[in-house]
PDB file of N, CA, C, O and CB in Angstrom:
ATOM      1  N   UNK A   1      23.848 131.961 145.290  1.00  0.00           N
ATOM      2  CA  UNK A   1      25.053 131.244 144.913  1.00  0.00           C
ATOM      3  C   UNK A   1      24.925 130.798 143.450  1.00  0.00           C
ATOM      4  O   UNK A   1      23.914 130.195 143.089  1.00  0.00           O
ATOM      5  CB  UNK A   1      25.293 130.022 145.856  1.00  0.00           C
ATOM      6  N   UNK A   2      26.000 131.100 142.532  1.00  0.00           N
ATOM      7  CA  UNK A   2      25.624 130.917 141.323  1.00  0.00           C
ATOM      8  C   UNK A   2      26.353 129.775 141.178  1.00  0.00           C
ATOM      9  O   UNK A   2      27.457 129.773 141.724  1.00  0.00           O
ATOM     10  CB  UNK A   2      25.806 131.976 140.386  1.00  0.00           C
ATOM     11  N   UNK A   3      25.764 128.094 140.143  1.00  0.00           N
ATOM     12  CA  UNK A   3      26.601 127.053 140.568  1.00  0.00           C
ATOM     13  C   UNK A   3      27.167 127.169 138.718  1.00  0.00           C
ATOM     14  O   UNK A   3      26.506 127.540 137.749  1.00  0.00           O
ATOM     15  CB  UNK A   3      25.677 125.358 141.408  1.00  0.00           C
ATOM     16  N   UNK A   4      28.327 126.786 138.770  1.00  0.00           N
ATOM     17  CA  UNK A   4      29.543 126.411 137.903  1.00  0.00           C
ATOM     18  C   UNK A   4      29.305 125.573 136.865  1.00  0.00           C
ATOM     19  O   UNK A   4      28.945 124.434 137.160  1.00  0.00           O
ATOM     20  CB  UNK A   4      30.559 125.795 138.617  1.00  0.00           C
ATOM     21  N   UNK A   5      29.441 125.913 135.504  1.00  0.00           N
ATOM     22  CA  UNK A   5      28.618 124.950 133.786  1.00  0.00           C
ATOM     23  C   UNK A   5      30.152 124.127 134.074  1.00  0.00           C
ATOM     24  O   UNK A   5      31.043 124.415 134.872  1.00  0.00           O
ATOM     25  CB  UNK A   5      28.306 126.246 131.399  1.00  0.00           C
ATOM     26  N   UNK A   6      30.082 123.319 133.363  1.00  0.00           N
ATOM     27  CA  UNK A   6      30.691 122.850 132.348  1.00  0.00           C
ATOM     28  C   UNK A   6      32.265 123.547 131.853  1.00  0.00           C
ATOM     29  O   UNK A   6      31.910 124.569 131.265  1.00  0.00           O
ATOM     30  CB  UNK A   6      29.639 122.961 131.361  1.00  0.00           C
ATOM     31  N   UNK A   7      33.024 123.524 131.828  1.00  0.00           N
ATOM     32  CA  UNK A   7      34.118 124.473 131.061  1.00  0.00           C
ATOM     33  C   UNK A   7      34.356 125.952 131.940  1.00  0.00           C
ATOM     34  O   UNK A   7      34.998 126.803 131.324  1.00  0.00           O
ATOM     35  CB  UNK A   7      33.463 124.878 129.339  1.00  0.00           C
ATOM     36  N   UNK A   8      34.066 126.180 132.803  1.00  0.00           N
ATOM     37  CA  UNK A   8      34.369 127.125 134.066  1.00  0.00           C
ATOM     38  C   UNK A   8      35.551 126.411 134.565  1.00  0.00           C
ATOM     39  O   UNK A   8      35.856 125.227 134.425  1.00  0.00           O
ATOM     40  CB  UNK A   8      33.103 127.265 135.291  1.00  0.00           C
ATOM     41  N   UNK A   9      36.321 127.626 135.343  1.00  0.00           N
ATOM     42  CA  UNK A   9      37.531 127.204 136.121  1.00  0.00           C
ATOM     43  C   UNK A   9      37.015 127.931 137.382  1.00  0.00           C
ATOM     44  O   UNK A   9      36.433 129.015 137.395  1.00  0.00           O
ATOM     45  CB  UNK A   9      39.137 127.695 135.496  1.00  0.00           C
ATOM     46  N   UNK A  10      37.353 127.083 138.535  1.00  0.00           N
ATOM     47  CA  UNK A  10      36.525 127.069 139.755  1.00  0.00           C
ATOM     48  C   UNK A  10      37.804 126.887 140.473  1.00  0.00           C
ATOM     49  O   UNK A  10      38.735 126.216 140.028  1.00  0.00           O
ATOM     50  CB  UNK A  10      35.240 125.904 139.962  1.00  0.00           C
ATOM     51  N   UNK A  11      37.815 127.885 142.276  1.00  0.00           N
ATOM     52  CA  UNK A  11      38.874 127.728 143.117  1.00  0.00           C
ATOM     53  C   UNK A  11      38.193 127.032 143.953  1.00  0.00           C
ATOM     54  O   UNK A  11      36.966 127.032 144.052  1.00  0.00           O
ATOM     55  CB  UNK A  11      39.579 128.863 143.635  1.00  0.00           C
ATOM     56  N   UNK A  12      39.426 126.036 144.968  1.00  0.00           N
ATOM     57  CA  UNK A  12      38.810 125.602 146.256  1.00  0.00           C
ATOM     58  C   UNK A  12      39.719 125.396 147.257  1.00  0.00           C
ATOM     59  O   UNK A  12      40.845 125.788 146.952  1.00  0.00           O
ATOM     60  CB  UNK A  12      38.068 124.425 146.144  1.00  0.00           C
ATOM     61  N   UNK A  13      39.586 124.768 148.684  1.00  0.00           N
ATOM     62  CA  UNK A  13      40.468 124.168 149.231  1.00  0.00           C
ATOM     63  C   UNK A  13      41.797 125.604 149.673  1.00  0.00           C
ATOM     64  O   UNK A  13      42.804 125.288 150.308  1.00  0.00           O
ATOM     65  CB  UNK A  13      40.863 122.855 148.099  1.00  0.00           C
ATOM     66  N   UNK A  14      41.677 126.372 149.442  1.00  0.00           N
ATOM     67  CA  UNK A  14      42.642 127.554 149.337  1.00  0.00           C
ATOM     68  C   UNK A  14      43.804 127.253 148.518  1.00  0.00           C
ATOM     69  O   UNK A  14      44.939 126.827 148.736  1.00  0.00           O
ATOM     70  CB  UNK A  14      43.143 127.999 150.690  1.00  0.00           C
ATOM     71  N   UNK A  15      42.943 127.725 147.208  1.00  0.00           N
ATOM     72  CA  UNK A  15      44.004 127.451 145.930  1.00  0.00           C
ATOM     73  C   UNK A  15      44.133 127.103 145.290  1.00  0.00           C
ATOM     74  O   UNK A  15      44.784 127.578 144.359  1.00  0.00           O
ATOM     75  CB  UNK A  15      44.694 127.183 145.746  1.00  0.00           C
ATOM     76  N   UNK A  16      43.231 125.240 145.335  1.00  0.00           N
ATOM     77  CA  UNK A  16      43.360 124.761 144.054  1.00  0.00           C
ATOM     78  C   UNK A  16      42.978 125.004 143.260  1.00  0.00           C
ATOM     79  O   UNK A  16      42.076 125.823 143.433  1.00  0.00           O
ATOM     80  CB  UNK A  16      43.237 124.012 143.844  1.00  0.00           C
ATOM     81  N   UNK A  17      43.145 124.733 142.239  1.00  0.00           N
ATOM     82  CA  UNK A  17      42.092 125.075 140.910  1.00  0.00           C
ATOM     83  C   UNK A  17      41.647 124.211 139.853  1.00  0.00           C
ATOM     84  O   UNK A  17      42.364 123.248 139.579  1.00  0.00           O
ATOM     85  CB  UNK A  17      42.615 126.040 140.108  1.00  0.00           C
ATOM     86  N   UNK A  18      40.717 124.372 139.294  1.00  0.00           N
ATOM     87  CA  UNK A  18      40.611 123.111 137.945  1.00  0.00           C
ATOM     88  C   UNK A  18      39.450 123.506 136.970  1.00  0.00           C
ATOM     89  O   UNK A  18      39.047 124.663 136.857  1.00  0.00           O
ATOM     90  CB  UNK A  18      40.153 121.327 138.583  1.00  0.00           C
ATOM     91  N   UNK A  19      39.129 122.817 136.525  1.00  0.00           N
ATOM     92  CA  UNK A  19      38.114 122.758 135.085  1.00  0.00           C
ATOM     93  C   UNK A  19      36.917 121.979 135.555  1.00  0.00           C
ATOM     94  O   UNK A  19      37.120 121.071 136.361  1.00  0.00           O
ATOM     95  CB  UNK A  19      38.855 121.864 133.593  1.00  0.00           C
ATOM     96  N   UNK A  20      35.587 122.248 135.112  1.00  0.00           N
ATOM     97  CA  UNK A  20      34.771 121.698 135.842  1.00  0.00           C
ATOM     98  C   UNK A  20      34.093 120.808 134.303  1.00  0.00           C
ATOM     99  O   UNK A  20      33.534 121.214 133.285  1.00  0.00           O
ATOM    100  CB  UNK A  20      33.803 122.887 136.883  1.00  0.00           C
ATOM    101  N   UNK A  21      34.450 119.611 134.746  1.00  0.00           N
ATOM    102  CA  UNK A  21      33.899 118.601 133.873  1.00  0.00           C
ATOM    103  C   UNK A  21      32.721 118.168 133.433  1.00  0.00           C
ATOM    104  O   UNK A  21      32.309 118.055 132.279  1.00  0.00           O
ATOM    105  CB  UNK A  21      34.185 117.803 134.168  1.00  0.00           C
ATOM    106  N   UNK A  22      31.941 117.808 135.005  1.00  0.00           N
ATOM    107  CA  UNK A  22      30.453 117.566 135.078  1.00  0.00           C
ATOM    108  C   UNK A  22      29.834 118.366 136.107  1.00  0.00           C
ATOM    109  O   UNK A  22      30.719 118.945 136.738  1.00  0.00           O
ATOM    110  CB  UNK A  22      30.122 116.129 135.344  1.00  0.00           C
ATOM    111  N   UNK A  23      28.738 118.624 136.516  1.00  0.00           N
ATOM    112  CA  UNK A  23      27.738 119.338 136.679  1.00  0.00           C
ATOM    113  C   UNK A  23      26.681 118.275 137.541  1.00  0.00           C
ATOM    114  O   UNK A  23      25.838 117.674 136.875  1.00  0.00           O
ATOM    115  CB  UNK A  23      27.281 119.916 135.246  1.00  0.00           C
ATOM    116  N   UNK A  24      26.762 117.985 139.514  1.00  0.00           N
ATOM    117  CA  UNK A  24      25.349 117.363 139.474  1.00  0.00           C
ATOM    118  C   UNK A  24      24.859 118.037 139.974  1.00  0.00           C
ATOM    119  O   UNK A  24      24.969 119.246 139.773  1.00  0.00           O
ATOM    120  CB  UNK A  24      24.977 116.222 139.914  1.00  0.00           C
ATOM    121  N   UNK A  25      23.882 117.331 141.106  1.00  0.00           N
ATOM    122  CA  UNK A  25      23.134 118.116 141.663  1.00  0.00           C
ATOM    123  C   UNK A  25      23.159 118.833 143.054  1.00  0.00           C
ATOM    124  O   UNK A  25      22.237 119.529 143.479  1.00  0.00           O
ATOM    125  CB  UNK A  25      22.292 117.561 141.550  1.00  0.00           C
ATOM    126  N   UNK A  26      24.580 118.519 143.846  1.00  0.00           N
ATOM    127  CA  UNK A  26      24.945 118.780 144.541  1.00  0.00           C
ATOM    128  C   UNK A  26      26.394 119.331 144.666  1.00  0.00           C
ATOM    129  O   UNK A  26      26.807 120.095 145.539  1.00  0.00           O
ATOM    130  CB  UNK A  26      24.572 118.069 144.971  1.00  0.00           C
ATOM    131  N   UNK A  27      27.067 118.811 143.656  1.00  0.00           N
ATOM    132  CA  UNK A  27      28.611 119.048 142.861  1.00  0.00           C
ATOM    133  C   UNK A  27      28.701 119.166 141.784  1.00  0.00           C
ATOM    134  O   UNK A  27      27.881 119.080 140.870  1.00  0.00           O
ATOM    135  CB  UNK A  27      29.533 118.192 142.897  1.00  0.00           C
ATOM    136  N   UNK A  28      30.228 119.478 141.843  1.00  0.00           N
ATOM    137  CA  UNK A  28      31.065 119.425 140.662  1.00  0.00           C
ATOM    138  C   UNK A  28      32.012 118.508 140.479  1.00  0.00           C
ATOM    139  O   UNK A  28      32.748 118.464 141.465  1.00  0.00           O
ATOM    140  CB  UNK A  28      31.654 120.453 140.508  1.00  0.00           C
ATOM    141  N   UNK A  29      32.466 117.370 139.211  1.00  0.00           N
ATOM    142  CA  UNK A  29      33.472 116.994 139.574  1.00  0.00           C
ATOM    143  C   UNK A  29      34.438 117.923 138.168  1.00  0.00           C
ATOM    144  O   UNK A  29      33.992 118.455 137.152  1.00  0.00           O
ATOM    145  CB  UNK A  29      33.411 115.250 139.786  1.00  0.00           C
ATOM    146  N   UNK A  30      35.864 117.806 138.672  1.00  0.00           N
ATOM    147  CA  UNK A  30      36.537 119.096 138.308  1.00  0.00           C
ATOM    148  C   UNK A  30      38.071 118.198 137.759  1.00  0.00           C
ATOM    149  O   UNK A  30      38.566 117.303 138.444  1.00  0.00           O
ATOM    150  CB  UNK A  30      36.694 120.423 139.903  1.00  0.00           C
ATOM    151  N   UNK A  31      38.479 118.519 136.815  1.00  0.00           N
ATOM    152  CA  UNK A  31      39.848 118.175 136.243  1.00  0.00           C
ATOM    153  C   UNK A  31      41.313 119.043 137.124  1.00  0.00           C
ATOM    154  O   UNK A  31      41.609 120.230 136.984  1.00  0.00           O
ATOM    155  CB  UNK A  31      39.721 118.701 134.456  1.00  0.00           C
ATOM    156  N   UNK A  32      41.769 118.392 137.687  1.00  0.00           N
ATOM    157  CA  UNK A  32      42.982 119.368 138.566  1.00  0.00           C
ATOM    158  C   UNK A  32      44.476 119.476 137.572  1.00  0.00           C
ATOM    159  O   UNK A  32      45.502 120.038 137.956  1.00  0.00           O
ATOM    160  CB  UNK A  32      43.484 118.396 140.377  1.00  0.00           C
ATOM    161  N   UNK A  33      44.316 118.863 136.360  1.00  0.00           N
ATOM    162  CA  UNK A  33      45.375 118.836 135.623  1.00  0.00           C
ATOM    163  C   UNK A  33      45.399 120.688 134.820  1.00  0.00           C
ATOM    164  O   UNK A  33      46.040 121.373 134.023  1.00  0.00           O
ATOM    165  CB  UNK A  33      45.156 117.333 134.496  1.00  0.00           C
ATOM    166  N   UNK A  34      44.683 120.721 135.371  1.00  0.00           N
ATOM    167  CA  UNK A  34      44.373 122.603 134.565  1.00  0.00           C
ATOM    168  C   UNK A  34      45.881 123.274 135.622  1.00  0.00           C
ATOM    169  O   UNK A  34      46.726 124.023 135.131  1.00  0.00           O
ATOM    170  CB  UNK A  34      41.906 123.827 135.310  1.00  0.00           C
ATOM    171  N   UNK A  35      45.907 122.903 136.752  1.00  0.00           N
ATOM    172  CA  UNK A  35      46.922 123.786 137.645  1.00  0.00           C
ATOM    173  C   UNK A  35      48.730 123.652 137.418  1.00  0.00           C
ATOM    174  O   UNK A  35      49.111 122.700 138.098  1.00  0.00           O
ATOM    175  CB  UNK A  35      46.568 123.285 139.283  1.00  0.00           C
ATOM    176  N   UNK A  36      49.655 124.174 136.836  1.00  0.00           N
ATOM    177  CA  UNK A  36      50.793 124.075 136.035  1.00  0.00           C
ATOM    178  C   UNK A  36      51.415 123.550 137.552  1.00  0.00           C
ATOM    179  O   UNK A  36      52.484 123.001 137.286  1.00  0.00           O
ATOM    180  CB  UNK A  36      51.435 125.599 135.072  1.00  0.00           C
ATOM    181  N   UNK A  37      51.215 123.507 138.794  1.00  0.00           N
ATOM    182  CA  UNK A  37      51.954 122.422 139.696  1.00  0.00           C
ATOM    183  C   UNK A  37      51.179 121.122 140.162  1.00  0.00           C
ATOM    184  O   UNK A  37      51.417 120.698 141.292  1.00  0.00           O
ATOM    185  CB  UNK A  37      52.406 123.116 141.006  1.00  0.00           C
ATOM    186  N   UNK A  38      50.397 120.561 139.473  1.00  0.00           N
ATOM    187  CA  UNK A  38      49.537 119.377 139.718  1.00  0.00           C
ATOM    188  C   UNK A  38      50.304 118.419 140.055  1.00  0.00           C
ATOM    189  O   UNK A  38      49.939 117.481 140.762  1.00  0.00           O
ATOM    190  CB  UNK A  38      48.729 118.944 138.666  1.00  0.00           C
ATOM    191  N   UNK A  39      51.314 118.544 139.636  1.00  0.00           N
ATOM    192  CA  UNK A  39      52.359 117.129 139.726  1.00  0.00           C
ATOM    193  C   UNK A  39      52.980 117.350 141.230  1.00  0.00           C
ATOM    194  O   UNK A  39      53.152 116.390 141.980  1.00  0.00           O
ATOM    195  CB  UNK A  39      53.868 117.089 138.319  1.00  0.00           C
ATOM    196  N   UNK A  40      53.274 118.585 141.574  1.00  0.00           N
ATOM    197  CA  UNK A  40      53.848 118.840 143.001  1.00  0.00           C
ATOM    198  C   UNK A  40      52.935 118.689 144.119  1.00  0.00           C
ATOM    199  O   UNK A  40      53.300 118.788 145.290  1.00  0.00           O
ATOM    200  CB  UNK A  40      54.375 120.199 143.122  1.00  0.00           C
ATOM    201  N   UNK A  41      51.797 118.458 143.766  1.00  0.00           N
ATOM    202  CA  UNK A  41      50.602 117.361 144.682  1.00  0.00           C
ATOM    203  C   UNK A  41      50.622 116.058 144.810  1.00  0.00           C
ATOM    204  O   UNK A  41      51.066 115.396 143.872  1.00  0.00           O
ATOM    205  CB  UNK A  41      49.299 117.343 144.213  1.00  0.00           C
ATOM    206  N   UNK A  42      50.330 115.660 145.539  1.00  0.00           N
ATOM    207  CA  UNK A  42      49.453 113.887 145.631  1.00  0.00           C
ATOM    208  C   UNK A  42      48.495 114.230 145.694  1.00  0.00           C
ATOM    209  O   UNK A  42      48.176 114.991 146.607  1.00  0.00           O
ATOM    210  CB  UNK A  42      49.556 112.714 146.815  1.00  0.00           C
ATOM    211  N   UNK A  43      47.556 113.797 144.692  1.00  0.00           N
ATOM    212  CA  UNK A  43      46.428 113.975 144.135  1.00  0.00           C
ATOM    213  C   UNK A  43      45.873 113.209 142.997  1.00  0.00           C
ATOM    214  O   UNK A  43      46.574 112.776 142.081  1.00  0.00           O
ATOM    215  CB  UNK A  43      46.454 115.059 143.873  1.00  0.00           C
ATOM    216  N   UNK A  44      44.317 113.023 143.102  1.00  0.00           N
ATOM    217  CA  UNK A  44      44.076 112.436 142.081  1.00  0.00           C
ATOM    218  C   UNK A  44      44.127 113.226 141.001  1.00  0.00           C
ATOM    219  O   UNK A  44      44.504 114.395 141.076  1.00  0.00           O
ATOM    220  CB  UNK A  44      43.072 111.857 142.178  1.00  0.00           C
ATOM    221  N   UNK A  45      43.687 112.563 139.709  1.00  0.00           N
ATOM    222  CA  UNK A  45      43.440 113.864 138.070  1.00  0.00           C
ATOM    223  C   UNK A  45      42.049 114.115 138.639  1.00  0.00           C
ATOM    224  O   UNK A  45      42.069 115.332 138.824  1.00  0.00           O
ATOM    225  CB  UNK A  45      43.382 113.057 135.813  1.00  0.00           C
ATOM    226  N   UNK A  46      40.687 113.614 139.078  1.00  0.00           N
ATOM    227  CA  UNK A  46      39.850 114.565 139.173  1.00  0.00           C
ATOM    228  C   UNK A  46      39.205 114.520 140.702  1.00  0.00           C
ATOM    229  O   UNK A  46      39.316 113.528 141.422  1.00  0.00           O
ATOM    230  CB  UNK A  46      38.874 114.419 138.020  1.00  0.00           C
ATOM    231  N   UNK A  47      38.637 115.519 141.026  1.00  0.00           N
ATOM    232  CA  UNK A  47      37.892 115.613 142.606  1.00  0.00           C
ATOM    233  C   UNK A  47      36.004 115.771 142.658  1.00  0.00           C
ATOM    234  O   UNK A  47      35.262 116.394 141.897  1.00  0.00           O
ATOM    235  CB  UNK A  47      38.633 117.296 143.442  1.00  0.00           C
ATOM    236  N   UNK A  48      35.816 115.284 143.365  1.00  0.00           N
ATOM    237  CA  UNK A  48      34.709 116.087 143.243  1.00  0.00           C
ATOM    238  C   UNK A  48      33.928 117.128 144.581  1.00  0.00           C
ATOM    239  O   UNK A  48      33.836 116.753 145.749  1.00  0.00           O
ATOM    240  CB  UNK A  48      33.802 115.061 142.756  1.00  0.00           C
ATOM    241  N   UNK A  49      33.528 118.205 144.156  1.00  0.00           N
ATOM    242  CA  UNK A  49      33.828 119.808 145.328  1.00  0.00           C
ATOM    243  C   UNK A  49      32.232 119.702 145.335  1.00  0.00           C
ATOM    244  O   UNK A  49      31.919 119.138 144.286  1.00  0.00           O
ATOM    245  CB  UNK A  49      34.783 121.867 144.518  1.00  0.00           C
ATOM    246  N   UNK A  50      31.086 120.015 146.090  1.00  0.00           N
ATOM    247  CA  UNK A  50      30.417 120.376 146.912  1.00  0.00           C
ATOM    248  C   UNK A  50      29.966 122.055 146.546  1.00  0.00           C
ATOM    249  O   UNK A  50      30.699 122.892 147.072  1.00  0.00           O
ATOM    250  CB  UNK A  50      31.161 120.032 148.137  1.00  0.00           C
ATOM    251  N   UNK A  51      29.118 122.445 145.911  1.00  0.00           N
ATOM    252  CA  UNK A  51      28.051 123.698 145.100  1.00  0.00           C
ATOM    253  C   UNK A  51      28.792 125.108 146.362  1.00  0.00           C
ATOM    254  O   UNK A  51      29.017 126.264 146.003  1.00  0.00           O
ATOM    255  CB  UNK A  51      25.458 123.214 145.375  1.00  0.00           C
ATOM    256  N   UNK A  52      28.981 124.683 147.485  1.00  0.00           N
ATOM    257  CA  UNK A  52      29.051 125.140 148.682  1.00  0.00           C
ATOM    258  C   UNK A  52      30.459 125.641 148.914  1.00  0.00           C
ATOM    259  O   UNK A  52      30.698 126.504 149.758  1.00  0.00           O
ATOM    260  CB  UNK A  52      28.616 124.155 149.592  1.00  0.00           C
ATOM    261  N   UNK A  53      31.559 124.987 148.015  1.00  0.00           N
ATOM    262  CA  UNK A  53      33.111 124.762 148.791  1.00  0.00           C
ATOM    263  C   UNK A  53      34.000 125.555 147.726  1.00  0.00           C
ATOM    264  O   UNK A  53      35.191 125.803 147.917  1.00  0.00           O
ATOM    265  CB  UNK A  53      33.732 122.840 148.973  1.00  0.00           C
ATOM    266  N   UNK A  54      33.130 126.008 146.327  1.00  0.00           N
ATOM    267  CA  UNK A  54      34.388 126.747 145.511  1.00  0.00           C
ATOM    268  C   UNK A  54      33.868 127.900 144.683  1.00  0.00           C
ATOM    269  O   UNK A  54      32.715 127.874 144.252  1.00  0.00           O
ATOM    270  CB  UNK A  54      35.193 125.689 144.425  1.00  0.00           C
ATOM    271  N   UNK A  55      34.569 128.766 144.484  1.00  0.00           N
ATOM    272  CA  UNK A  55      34.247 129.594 143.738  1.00  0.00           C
ATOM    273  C   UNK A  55      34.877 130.151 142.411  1.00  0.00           C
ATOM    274  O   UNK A  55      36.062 130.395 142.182  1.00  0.00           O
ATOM    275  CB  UNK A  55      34.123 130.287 144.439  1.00  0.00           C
ATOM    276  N   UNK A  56      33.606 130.310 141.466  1.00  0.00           N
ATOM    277  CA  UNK A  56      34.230 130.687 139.942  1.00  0.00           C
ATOM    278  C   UNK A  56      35.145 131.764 140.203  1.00  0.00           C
ATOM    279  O   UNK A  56      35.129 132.730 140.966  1.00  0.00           O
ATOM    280  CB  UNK A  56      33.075 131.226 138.744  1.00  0.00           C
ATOM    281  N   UNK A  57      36.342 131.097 138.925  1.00  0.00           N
ATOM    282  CA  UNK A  57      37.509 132.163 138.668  1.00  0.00           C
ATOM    283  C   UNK A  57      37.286 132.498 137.018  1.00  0.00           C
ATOM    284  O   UNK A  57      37.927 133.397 136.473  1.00  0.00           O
ATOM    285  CB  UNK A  57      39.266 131.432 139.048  1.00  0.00           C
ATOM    286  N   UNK A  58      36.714 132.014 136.597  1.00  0.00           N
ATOM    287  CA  UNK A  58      36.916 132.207 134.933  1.00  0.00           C
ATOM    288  C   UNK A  58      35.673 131.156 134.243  1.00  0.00           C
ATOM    289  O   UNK A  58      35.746 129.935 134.109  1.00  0.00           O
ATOM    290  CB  UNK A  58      38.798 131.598 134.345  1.00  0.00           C
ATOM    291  N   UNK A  59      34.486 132.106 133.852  1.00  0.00           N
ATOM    292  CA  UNK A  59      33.072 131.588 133.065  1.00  0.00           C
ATOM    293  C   UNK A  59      33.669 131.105 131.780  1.00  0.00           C
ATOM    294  O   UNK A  59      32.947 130.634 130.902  1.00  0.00           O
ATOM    295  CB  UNK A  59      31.778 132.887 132.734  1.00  0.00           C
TER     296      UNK A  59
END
């Protein structure tokens, strides 16, 4: 499993998408304002996803 830097855009959840901010050791937490319908969610601006739960769309 290859885990996600910094500035990667990462899918999850079936669909969402975002920018990956920080980097720990078990997660990612990820900016969801990257997705052009963010607003048509209730949602926070950032999440944090689990090494396990998403996969890179764009290094």
């Amino acid at each position: 499993m290859k885990i996600a830097e910094i500035g990667d855009i990462i899918e999850f959840k079936e669909g969402l998408k975002g920018i990956v901010e920080k980097v720990n050791e078990n997660s990612v937490i990820v900016d969801l304002t990257y997705m052009d319908n963010y607003k048509d969610f209730d949602l926070e601006r950032r999440t944090v996803v689990n090494h396990k739960n998403y996969r890179i769309i764009e290094a």
